[in-house]
N, C-alpha and C positions, 0 to 999 in steps of 0.2 A: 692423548686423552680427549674423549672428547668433548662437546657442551655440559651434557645430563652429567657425565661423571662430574665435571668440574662446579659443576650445583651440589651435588650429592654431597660432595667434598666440602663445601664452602658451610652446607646445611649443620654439619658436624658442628661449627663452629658458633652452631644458636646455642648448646648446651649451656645452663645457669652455670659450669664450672668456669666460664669466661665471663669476663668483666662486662656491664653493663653498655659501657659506652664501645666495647671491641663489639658484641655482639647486635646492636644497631648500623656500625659502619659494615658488618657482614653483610644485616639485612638488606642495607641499602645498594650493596654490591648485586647482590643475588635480583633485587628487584629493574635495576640498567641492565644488568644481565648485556653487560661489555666486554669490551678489550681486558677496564681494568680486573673485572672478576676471573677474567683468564687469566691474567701476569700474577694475580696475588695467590690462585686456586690450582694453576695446573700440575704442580710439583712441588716437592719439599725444598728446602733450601740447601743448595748441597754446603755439608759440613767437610772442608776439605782439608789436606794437610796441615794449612795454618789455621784453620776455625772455620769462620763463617765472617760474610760479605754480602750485602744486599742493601736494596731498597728500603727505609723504614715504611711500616703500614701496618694491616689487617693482613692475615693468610699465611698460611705452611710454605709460601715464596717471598717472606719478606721477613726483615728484622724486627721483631717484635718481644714483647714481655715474654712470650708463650714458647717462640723461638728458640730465645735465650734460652729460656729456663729449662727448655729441652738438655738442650747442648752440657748445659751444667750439670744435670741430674745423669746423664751419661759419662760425661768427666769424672764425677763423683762414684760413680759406680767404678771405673775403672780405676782409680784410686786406688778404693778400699782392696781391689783384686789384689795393687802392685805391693802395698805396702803395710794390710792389716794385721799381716802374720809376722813383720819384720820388725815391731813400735807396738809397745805399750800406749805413749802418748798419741796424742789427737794429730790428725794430718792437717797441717796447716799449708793456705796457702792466701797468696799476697793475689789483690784486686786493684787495677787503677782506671781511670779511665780521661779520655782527652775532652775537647770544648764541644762536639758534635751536641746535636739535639739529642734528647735522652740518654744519651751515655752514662749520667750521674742514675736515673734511674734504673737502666740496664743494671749497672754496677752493684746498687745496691739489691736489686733483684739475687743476681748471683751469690752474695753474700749471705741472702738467706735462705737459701735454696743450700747452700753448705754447711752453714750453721745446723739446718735441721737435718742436716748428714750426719752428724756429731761432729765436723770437721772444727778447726779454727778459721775465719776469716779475719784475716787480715784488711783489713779496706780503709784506701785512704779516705782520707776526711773529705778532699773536694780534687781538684782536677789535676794529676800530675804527668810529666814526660814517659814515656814506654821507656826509655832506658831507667829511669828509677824503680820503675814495677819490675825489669830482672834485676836489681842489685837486690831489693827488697828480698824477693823470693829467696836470693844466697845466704844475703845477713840474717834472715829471721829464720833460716833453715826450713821452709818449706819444699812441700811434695810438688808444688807447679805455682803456676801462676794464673791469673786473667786481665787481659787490659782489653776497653771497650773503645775502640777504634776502627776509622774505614781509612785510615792513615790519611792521603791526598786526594783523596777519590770527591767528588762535589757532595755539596749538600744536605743531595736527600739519602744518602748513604752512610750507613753505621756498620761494623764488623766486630768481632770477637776473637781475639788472640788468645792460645793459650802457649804456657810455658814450659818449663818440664823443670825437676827439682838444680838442674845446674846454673839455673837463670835463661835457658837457651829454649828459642823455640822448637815443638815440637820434629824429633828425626826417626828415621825406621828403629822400633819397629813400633814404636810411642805413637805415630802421629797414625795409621792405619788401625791399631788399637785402638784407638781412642773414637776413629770414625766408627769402628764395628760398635761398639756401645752405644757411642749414641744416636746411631741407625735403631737401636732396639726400642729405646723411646718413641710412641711414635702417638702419644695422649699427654696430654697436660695431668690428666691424673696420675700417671706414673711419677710425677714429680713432687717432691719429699717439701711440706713447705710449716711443718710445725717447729719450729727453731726456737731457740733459748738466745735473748740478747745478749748474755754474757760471751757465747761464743763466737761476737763480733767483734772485731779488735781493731780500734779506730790507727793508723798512723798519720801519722804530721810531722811536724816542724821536725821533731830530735829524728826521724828517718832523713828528712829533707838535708839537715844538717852531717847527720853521719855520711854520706851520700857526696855533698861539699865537699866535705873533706879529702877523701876519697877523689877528687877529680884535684885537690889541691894537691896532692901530694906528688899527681905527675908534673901539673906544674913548675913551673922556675919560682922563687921565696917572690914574696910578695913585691910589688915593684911601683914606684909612680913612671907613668909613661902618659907622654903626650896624644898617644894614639887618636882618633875620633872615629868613632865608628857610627854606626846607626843600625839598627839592630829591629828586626820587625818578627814579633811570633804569629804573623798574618792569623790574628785572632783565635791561635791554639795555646796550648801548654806551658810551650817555651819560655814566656813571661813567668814562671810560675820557678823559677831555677838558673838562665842563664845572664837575666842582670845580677841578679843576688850572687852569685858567684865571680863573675866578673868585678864588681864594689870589691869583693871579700880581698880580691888578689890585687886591689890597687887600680884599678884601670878607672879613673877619675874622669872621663869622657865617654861616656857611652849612652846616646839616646837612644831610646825607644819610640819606634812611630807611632805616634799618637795614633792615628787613622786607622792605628792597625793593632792596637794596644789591649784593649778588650775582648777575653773571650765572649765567641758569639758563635754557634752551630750555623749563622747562617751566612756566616765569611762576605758581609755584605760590599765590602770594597774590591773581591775579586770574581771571578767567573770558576776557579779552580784554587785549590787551598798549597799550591804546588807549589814549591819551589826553584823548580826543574823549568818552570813557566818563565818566561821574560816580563810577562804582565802579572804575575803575584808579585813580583820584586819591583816592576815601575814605579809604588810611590815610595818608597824606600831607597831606590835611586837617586831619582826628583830631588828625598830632603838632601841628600848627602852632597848632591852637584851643588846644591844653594847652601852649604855651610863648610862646604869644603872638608868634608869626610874624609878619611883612611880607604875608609873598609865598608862593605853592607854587608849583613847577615840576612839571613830570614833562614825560618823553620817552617816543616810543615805541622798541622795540627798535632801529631801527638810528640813530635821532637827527638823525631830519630832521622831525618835529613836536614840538612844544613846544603842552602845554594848559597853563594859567595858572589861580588862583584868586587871588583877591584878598579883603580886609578890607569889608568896607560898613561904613556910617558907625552901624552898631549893633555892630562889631565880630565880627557874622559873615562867615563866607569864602563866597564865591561865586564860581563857576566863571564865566568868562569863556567865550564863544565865538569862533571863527575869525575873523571877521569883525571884534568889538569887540577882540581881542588886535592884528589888523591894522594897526586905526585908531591906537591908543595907539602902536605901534611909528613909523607912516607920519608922526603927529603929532609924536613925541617927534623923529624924525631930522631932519627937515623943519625945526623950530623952531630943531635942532643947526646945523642947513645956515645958517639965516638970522643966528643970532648970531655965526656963523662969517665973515658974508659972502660966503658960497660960492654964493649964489641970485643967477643973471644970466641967467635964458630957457633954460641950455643943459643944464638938467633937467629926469628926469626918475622916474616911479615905473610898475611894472607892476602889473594885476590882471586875472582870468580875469572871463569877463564871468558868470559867475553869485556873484563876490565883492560884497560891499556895495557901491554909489557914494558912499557916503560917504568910501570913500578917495579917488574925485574932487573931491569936495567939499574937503576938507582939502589936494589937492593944490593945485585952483586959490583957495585961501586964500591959497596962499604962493606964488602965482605960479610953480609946478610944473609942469607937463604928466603928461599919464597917457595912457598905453596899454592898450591892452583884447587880450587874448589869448582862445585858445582855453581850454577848463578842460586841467588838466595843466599842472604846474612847467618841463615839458622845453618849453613854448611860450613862456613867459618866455626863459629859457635862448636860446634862437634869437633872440628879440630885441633881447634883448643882445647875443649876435653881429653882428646884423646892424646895430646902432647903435655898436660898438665905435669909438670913437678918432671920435665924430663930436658924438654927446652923452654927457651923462652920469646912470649911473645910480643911483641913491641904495638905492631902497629896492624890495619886491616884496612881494603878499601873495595867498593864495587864501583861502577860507572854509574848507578841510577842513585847518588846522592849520599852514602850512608858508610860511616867511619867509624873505626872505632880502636881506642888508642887504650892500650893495657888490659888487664883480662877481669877487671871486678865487677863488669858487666859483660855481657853476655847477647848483645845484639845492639844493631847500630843505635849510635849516640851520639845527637845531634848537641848534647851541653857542653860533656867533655869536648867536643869537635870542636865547637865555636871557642873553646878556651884558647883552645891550643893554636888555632888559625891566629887571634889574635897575640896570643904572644907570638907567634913567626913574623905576626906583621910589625909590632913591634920591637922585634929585635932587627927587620929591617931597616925601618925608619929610622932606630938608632945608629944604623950604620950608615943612611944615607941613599937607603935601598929602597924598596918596596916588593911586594906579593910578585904584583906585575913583571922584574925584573927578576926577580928571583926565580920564577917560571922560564923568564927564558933564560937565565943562567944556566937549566937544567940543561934545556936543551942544547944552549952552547958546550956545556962541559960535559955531558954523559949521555944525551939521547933526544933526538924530537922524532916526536907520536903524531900524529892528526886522527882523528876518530868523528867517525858520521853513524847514528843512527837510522836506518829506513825501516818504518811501519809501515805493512802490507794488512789492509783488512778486507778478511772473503766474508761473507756474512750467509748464513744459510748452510743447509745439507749440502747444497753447490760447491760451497765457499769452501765448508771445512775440505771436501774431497779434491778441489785444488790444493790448498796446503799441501796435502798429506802428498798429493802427487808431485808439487815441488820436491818435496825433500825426498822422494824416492827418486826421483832423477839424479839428485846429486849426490845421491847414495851409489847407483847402478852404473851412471854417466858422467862423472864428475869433467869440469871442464883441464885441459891439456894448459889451457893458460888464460889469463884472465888483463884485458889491456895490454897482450901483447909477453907480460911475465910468465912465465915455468911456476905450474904449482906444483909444487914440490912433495906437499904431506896430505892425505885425506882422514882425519880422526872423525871420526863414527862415534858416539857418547853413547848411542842405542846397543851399537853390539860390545862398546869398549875396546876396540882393535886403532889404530893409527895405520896407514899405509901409505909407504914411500911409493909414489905412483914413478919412478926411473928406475927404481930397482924390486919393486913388490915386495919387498920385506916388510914383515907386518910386526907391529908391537904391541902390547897388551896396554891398555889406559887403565890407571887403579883409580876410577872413581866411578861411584854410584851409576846406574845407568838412568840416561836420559838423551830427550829426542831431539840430541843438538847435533847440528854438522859444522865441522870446521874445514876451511881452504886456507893452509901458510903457503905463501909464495915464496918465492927463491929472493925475491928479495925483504924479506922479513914482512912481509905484509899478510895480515890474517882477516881471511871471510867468515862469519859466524851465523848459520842460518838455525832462530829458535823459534817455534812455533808457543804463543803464548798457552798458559793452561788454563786460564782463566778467561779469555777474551777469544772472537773468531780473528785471529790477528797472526803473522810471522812477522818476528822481526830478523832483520838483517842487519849487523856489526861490522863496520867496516872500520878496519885498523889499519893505516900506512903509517912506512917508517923511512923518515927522510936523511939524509946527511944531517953531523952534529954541525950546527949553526956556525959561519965563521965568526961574526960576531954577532952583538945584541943586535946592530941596528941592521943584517942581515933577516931579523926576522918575518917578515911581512912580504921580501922576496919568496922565500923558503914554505914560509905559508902558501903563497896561492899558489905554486906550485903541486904543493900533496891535496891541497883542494881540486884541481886541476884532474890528478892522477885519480882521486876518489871519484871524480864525474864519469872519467873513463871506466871507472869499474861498475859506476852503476848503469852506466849503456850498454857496455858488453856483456853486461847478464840480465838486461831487461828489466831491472828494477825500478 
């Protein structure tokens, strides 16, 4: 597009149908006639499978009132399509949204942009966790959902989640439905905004509390424990459900970092709202080194990841990654299940196939079953759908932070998570144990994992046509052996085929197609190359699998070794 167009376009945006103050920051745009009038004017915001992600600002390239209200008024249209013929009553659906800047008002935007649909809106009162807004949507029997989030993403970003009537994010054939729609919108006038206040329906506390309950029930009965944790919602949601819930079940020790305590869109004490981050969890470390803590928690803003640090047996804190926070969860339920007597074949656990197989491992320890999904929480979520009232599901986990234990929700849950972390951590303690020991328990007694992520970012037309070339290479040319190992299996997610590269026997893959390539080695070791869809970026998975530990204090030998072996794989394929 070029300059004129992208004036022409921006001029659209003088019309009296926009606000006052949107249409001076137009003006102002168009008269710099810059960079920034290009970034906010040269394209629409793409609305993509999960919703919408962007910049807040002015312009059809940013998040804004108009944005929104777009996206809504397409949701809402596709609604009416799914379910008007099917219900007498009004299509309800549940609205939340996290600490970011205008989220409250995004939220309530949407709320009545549905209202004047005839819809019901549901809308919480003030800031709640994304796993609350799918319980909501189940309990109150709603057509979908909205929650107003850029999840971890920094500051000046706000996004748009929507949900579908099972609690679960948008899946085929829902989520490209729902782009066709509201691709049709393409005016703020198209959008419906004469609403009746009755048809907003405030929720609070008695959701909040049905919701408690619900996460007590996985719980062990209420307990006093020693524990001390320190618990940071790095300025999101979390505050708003996982000390309250934690009080409820007895845990008589659990701070909250002050410094980090107050929601604030502008997450002033980090650089990123991450969890996943070593420097969102530093002062939350800091307090727990100085009082002699258990456990550190932190959420990101809307409280569907949970990172973890934990004690080593020198009494330093160490941060936990995706994959090991996984396993300790996956092992701790699983052991729950079996002293429970609850383990009889007709369970089971989910994980995305670039997650650890160590959570396989630990599954079929306990005579478990496991499922392998696409990556993305919303593929779990369908799984569960589609096994609903046949098997049963326990537990679920991905490598980038996001758990989710029993099926009353419906995408990752960072409240339930942190419950259940800490009762494993206290049912350590009370043994004499800890997190830290327990992890390598696993290892010593059913399997050690080591797992490296590497981000590759091309940027440009250039960039994306290297990607694409990577991964036809190791489509066309896969390598013979990697560090010197036999790779064994080449799975293609694109065509869906698996190929024993010793014998050419090919296998069918039953899942969804996408543009991931996998390399398992002969000695259980797995390469995962996935180009992001969102960002100019390929990541690369690297999963080795070492001998089971001779002992605990074997483990730090055994460590640098598979660290060792990971360097080697990333020189031999130039990463």
């Amino acid at each position: 597009m070029n300059n004129n167009e992208v004036i022409e376009r921006a001029k659209q945006w003088l019309h009296p149908s926009f606000d006052e103050k949107t249409r001076t920051e137009v003006q102002k745009l168009i008269d710099e006639n810059g960079q920034d009038l290009l970034e906010a004017f040269h394209k629409d915001l793409d609305f993509g499978t999960g919703g919408l992600r962007g910049i807040m600002g002015v312009g059809t390239n940013r998040v804004n009132i108009y944005t929104i209200g777009m996206a809504t008024q397409g949701l809402a249209n596709y609604l009416k399509k799914s379910f008007t013929d099917k219900t007498n009553s009004p299509i309800g659906v549940a609205i939340a949204h996290d600490s970011r800047n205008n989220s409250d008002i995004f939220a309530r935007k949407c709320a009545e942009i549905l209202a004047a649909n005839g819809f019901e809106a549901y809308l919480f009162e003030s800031l709640r966790p994304t796993p609350e807004l799918s319980y909501a949507v189940r309990k109150k029997n709603c057509k979908a959902g909205i929650v107003i989030t850029a999840s971890h993403n920094p500051s000046e970003y706000n996004g748009y989640k929507v949900y579908w009537e099972d609690g679960a994010q948008l899946v085929p054939p829902h989520d490209n439905n729902v782009i066709a729609e509201v691709r049709k919108i393409t005016n703020p006038d198209q959008v419906k905004t004469d609403y009746r206040s009755w048809n907003i329906i405030p929720l609070g506390i008695e959701t909040d509390r049905n919701y408690w309950d619900s996460i007590a029930s996985v719980a062990s009965e209420q307990h006093e424990s020693d524990l001390k944790v320190v618990y940071t919602p790095i300025h999101g949601t979390g505050v708003k459900s996982i000390p309250q819930v934690l009080d409820l079940l007895g845990y008589q020790h659990i701070e909250v970092l002050a410094d980090q305590e107050i929601p604030d869109g502008n997450f002033p004490t980090v650089e990123s709202p991450n969890p996943e981050e070593a420097a969102a969890l530093k002062l939350a470390i800091d307090r727990a080194q100085n009082i002699n803590a258990d456990l550190v928690l932190g959420t990101d803003p809307d409280a569907d990841r949970v990172g973890i640090a934990v004690k080593d047996n020198t009494g330093k804190f160490v941060l936990l990654n995706g994959n090991q926070t996984a396993a300790i969860l996956v092992n701790y339920m699983l052991k729950k299940w079996k002293k429970s007597g609850g383990i009889d074949g007709n369970q089971y656990i989910c994980k995305t196939i670039v997650t650890s197989e160590i959570l396989k491992e630990i599954a079929d320890h306990y005579s478990v079953k496991t499922y392998n999904t696409l990556t993305g929480f919303k593929w779990i979520a369908e799984l569960i759908r589609k096994k609903e009232g046949r098997e049963k599901f326990i537990v679920g986990g991905e490598e980038s932070y996001g758990y989710l234990i029993d099926d009353f929700v419906r995408d990752k849950d960072a409240v339930l998570s942190s419950v259940m972390i800490c009762e494993a951590a206290a049912e350590a303690k009370k043994a004499g144990s800890s997190l830290y020991n327990e992890l390598l328990g696993i290892y010593k007694d059913i399997a050690f994992y080591k797992e490296r992520l590497i981000s590759i970012t091309k940027k440009g037309i250039e960039g994306n046509a290297e990607i694409q070339k990577m991964m036809t290479d190791l489509r066309s040319n896969p390598p013979k052996t990697v560090a010197g190992i036999e790779v064994e299996l080449l799975r293609d997610y694109q065509s869906q085929e698996e190929l024993n590269l010793s014998n050419q026997v090919i296998k069918g893959i039953e899942l969804p197609k996408s543009n991931v390539i996998q390399l398992v080695l002969k000695d259980g070791s797995i390469i995962t190359a996935r180009p992001s869809g969102t960002e100019p970026k390929i990541k690369f998975y690297l999963s080795v699998k070492g001998d089971k530990l001779s002992s605990i204090e074997a483990f730090d030998t055994s460590n640098r070794e598979l660290e060792s072996k990971m360097d080697k794989f990333v020189k031999d394929m130039s990463l």
